[in-house]
N, C-alpha and C positions, 0 to 999 in steps of 0.2 A: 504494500500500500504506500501511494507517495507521502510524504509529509505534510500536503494539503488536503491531500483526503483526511489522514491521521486526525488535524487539527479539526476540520468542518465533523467528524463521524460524531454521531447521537444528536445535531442542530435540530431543535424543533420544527416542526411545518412553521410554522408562522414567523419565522424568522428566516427559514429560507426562501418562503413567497416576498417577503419583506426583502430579501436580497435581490431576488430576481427583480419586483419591481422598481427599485432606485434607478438603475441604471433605462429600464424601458420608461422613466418619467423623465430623464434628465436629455432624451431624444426628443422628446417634446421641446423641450426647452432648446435644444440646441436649433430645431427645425423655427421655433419662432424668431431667434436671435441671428437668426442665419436669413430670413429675411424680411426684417427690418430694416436693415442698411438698402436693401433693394426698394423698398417702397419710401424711404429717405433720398434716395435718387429720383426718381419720378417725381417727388416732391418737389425738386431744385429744378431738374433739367423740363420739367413740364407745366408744371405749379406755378412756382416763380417767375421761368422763362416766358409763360406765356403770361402770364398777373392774372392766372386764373384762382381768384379767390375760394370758390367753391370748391374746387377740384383739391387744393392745400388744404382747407379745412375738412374735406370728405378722408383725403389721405393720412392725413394728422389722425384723426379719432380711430382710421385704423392702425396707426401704429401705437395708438396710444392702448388701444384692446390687446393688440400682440406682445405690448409690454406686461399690461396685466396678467396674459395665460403665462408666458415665461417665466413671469414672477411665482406663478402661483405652482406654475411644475419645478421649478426650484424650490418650493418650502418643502411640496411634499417628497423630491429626492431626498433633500435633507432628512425628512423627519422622517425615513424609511430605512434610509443608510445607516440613523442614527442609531433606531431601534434593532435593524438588524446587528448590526456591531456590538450593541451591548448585548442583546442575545447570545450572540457568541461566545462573549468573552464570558455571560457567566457560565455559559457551559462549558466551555473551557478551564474555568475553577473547577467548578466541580469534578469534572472530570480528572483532573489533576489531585486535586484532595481527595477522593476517590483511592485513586491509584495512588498514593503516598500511605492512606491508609492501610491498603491490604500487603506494604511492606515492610517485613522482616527487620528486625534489628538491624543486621548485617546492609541493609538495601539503604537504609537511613542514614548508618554512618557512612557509607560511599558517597552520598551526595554533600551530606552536611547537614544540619538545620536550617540553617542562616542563607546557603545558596537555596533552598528549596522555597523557604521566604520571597525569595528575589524570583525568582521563577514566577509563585505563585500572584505576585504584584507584579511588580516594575515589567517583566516580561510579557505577561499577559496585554497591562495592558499598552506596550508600547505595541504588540500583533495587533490590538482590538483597533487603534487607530490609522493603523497600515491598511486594515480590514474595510473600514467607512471609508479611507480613501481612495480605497482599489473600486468598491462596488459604486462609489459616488462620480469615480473618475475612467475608471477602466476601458468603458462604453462612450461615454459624453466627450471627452477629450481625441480620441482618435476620429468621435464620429463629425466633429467641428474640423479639426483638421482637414477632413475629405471633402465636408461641405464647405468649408468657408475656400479650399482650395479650387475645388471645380466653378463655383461663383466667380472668386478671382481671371482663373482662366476664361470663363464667359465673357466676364470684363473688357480684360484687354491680357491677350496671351504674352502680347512681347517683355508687358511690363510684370505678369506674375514669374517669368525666369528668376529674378531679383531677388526674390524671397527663397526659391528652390536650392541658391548658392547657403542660406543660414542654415536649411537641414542636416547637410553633413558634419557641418563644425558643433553644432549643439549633438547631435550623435554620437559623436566623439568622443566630446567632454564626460556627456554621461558614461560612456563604457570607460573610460579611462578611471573617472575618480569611483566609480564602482568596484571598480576590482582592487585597487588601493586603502578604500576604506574599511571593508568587510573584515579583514583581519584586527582592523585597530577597533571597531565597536564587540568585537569576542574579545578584546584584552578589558576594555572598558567592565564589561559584563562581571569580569573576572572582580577587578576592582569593587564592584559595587557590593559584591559577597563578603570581600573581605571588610567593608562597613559593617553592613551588615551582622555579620558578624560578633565584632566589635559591639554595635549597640546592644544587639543581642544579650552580649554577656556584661556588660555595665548594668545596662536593667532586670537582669534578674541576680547578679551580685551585690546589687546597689545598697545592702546593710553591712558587705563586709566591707565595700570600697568606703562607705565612710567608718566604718567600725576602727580601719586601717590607715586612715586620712590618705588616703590613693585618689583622692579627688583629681587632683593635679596631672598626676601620671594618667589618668585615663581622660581628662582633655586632652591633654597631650597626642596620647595613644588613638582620642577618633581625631583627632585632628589633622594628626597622619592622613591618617585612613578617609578623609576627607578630602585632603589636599592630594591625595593619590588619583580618586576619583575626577577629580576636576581637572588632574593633567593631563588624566585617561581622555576625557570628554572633548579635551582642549584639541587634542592629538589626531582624536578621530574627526572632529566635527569640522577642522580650521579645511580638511579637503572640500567636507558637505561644502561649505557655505562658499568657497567659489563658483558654485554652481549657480548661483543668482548673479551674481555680477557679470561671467560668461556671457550666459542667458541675455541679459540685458543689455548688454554691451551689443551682440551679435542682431539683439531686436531692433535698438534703437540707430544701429547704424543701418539696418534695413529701412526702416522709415526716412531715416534721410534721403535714402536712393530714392525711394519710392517716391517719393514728395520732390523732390529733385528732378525726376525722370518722368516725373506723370504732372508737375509744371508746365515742363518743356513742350507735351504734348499736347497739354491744353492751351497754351500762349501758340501751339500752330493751329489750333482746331481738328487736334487728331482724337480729340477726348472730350468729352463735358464735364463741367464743374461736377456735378452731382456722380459719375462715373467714378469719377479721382476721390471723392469725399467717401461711397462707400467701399471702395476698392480699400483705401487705406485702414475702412475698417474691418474688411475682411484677412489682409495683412494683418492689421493686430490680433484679431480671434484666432486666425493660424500659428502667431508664432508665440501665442499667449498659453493656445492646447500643445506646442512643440514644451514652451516652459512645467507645465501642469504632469504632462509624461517625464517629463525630466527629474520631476520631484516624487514620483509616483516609483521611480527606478530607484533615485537616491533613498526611498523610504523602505523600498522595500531592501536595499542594502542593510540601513539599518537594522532590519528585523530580521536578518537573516540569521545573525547571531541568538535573539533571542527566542525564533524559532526551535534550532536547530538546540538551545536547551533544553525548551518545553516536548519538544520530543522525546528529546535522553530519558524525561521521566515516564512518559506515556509507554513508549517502546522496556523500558527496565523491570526486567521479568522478575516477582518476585521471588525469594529464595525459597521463601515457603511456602506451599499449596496442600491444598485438602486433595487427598489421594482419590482411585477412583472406587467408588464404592464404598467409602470412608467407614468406620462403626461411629453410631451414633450414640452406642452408652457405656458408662465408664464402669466398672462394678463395682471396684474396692479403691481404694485409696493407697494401696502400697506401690512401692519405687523400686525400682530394678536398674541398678547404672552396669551393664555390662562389658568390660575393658574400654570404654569411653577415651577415645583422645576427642580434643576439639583446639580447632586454630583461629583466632579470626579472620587470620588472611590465608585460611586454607591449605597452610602449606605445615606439614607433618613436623619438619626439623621446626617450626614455630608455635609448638601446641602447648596450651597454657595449661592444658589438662590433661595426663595423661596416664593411660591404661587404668582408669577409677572404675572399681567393682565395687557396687554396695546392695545390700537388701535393706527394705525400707518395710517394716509389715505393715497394715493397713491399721492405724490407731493409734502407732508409737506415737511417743513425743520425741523428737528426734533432733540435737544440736549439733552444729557443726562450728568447731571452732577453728582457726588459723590466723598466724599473723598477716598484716598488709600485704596486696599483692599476693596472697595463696591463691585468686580465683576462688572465692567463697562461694560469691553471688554468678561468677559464673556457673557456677557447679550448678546452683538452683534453678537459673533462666533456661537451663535446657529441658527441666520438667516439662513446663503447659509449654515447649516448643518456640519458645523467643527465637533463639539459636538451633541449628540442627549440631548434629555430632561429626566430628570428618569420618570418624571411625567407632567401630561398636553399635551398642543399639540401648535407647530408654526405654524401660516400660510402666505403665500406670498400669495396676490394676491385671498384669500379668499381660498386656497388648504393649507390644512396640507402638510409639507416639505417633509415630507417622503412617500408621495405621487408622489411625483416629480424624473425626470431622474436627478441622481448628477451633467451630466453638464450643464444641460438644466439650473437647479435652481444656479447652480454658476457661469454661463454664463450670471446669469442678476442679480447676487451683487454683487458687484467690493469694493473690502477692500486695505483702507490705513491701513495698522497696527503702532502700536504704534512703533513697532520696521521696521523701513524704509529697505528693501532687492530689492539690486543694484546687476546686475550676471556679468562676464566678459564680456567684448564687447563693440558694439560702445551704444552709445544715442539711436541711432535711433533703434538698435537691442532690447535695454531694451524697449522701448516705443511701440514695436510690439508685447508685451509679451502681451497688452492688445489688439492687435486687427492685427493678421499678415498681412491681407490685406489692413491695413490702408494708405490710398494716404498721398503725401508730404503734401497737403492742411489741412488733418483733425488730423497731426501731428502737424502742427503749429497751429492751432487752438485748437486743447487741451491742447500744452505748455503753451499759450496765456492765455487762461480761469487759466491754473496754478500757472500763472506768470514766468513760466521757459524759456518764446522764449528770454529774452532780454541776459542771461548769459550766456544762449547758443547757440547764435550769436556774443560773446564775446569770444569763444575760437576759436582758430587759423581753426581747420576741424571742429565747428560747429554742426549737428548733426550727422559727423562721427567722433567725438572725441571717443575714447576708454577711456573707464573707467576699472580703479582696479579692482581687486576683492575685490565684494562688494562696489562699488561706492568711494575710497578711493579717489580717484584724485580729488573730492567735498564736498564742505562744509553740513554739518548738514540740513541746510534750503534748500539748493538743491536742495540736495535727496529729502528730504519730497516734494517739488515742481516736479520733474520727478517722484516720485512714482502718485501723486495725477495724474499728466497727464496720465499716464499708465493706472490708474482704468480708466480715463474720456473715454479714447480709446475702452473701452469696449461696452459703449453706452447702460449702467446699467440702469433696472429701481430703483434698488438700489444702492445708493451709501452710504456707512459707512465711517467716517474718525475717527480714533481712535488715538486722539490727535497727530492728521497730520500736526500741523501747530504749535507746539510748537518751534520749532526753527527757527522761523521769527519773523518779528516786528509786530508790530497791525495796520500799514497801511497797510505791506503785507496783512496781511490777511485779513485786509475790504476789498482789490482791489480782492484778490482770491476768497471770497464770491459773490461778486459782478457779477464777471465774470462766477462764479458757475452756479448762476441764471438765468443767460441770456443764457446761451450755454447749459443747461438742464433743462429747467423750469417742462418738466414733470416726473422728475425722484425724489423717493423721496430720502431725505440727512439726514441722520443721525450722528448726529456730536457730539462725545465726546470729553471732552475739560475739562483742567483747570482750565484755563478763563472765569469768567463769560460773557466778554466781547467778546469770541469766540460765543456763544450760546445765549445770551441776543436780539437776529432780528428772534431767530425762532418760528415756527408757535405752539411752545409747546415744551416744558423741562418736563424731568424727573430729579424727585432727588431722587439715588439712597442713602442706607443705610444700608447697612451689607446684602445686599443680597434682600433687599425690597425695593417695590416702596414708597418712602416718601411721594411725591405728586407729581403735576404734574400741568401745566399752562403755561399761557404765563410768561414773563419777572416779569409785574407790578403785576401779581397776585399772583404768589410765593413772592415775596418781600413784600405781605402783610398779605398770609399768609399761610408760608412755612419759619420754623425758622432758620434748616439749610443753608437753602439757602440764606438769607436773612444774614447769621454769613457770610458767603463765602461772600459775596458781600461787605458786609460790610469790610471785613480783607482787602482786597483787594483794597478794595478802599483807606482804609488806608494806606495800601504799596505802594499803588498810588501814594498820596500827600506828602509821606516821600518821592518816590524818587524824585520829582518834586522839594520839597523844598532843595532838599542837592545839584540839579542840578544847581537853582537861588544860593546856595551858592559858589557855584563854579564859576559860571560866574563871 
């Protein structure tokens, strides 16, 4: 499929009756304007010449109606073009966010965030206006050219040659600065991601960059990234824009020939006044539709680049897909990791995980401890399939993952990520992300198990309080407490927490263990943590280690023999009793 099929596929009827018509109204328009000038002549050379009053005033009223219908197929080109082109483009969103959606971890961080941002804006809609100007121009521009050409030649043929010498030079121009430019608006492109970017991560770091007084450094920093953009812009556009002065130059020295040359013919009587007057206007509608084409090429140079992105994402297959024949139910809740390596960038000699065998039974409580960088949370993301495996096979429930319908299998494992995501709206709208038919009862019941009913019966509307974007108007432990209740909503036979509870105390979190186990005793919980004092009650720990299982057991059995773990325990406990004793010192 070409790239313009690509971009136009799923356009509604009404947007593409709306395309097709722009361009069949702006032939009206171009048939009225084309002659005008002709009944402007008979006006001079008959009208006047003769001092036939009536005959000027019969003429006049009809050009003055042929002004009217051209005006009026100009509104509705426009207001057809217009609608079509935003049709477009919003199907073009969607279609895009769509397709961003149904990809993979792995397909996300290929692109970026930040460039998919820029994609899904700035690209869009710099095609949506390439788009009204092709359907606005495409047809009307060429079809003026033909007609105001063959009028001209009607005229007086020796003196239309005149104009025929400015086609090839404006020809040129456009093929030359076209191929010149197209590389430097794909660097420009590039440039504006890495803005992007940039803003990107100032606005959502934006409590540690002042926490850290880095204000400075990050004006700085988009400042850059600003000043980059505009050199980018400066670099590509200084070719765009001699394409009007060309233009102009090549028109306005046509006019002088013309006007020079059809003078001379009318001071012999080889022409009439009114001949010369619209001939020069049909000279200007030709090399006005020569200018309109010319901008219509350099435009579409511009969008070649941001084409030729929005494509990369539409064509970018994802990593993940529902097999054929998928199962649609999950039975038990246990985890099977069989010699599992996994790479992000797929290559064996770079696998962050490797040869991991675990059994997982359906109900354990199950922690997994390691330091930074062991791949903890990778180890978890490959359960409900974020990631695939390069090697080995997952299973839930005694099925390999990828056997499974994608939302069947992530309909029954519910992730606290390490990184806690709160979306605009009320409490109660975040807490239905895990279960939209969830009653008021089995909301307050999973707050409860959370520990979140007591704070959130502490704000003024309760759980129609509106939260920030991104949960701002709550604290750290919160959040982590409303996200845990969200997964609980789901009614998982898995439940993953990925170091969910770091921002509470260690009563909070005995009471949220606590309540874990009584409001899901048959789900199994997989809990990565810190703390050994997070993990230490469950039914079997893992101790991860560059990507490997180190061991694995209850609490007292790693502690006897499992050495890192038994270090971790050990520090720990010692930071324990320091802070203890610096507390008695204080009192």
């Amino acid at each position: 499929m070409s790239d313009v099929k690509k971009l136009l596929k799923g356009l509604e009827k009404k947007y593409v009756v709306n395309t097709f018509l722009s361009p069949i109204v702006m032939i009206g328009e171009v048939v009225m304007e084309v002659i005008i000038p002709f009944v402007m002549a008979k006006i001079i050379d008959v009208g006047v010449a003769n001092k036939d009053l009536p005959f000027v005033l019969k003429t006049g009223l009809l050009m003055v109606g042929l002004a009217v219908i051209s005006l009026c197929f100009g509104v509705l080109g426009t207001k057809f073009s217009t609608f079509a082109a935003q049709g477009f483009a919003a199907n073009l969103r969607k279609r895009l966010f769509n397709r961003i959606q149904a990809f993979s971890f792995a397909n996300v961080d290929k692109f970026s965030t930040a460039s998919l941002v820029t994609r899904l804006t700035t690209d869009v809609n710099m095609t949506m206006n390439v788009y009204r100007m092709l359907i606005h121009m495409c047809i009307r521009s060429p079809f003026m050219l033909i007609a105001g050409s063959i009028m001209a030649f009607t005229i007086n043929k020796k003196l239309a040659v005149v104009f025929l010498v400015a086609i090839p030079i404006i020809a040129f121009s456009i093929l030359f600065i076209s191929v010149k430019a197209h590389p430097r608006f794909e660097k420009m492109m590039k440039k504006f991601d890495k803005m992007n970017a940039a803003i990107q991560e100032n606005l959502i770091g934006i409590r540690i960059v002042k926490a850290f007084v880095r204000g400075k450094y990050e004006e700085e920093k988009f400042n850059q990234a600003a000043e980059d953009v505009k050199k980018a812009q400066v670099h590509a556009e200084k070719l765009i824009i001699l394409m009007m002065p060309i233009m102009q130059l090549v028109m306005y020295s046509t006019m002088i020939c013309v006007m020079w040359l059809g003078g001379r013919q009318v001071a012999w009587g080889q022409m009439l006044s009114g001949e010369l007057i619209s001939f020069f206007t049909y000279v200007t509608q030709v090399l006005s539709s020569l200018m309109m084409l010319g901008m219509v090429f350099v435009s579409l140079v511009m969008v070649k680049a941001s084409k030729k992105r929005i494509v990369e994402v539409l064509d970018e297959i994802p990593e993940i897909e529902n097999p054929e024949n998928p199962i649609t139910t999950v039975k038990d809740g246990s985890v099977q990791f069989e010699n599992v390596f996994f790479s992000y960038n797929k290559k064996k000699d770079n696998c962050v995980l490797k040869d991991v065998s675990v059994n997982i039974k359906s109900g354990q409580v199950v922690g997994v401890i390691g330091g930074t960088g062991s791949s903890k949370t990778t180890f978890v993301s490959l359960i409900p399939r974020l990631y695939d495996a390069l090697e080995g096979s997952v299973k839930v429930g005694g099925v390999d993952i990828r056997n499974y319908d994608l939302q069947t299998l992530r309909d029954s494992v519910a992730m606290v990520l390490q990184k806690n995501v709160l979306f605009s709206g009320t409490i109660k709208e975040n807490l239905r992300w895990g279960n939209p038919d969830a009653t008021e009862a089995e909301l307050i019941a999973a707050c409860k198990a959370a520990d979140a009913h007591s704070f959130i019966e502490n704000f003024t509307e309760g759980y129609e309080t509106e939260l920030g974007q991104g949960g701002v108007n709550v604290s750290g432990g919160q959040k982590q407490r409303l996200c845990i209740a969200r997964a609980l909503l789901k009614k998982p036979k898995i439940l993953i927490l990925d170091d969910s509870t770091s921002a509470v105390d260690t009563a909070t979190e005995s009471r949220i263990w606590r309540e874990l186990k009584a409001l899901a005793p048959e789900t199994t919980k997989i809990i990565i943590a810190q703390r050994i004092s997070s993990v230490k009650d469950a039914d079997v720990i893992f101790v991860l280690d560059e990507g490997q299982i180190n061991g694995f057991g209850t609490h007292q059995e790693l502690l006897q023999n499992n050495k890192i773990y038994k270090e971790v325990f050990e520090s720990q406990q010692t930071a324990g009793d320091a802070d203890m004793a610096d507390n008695s010192e204080v009192e």
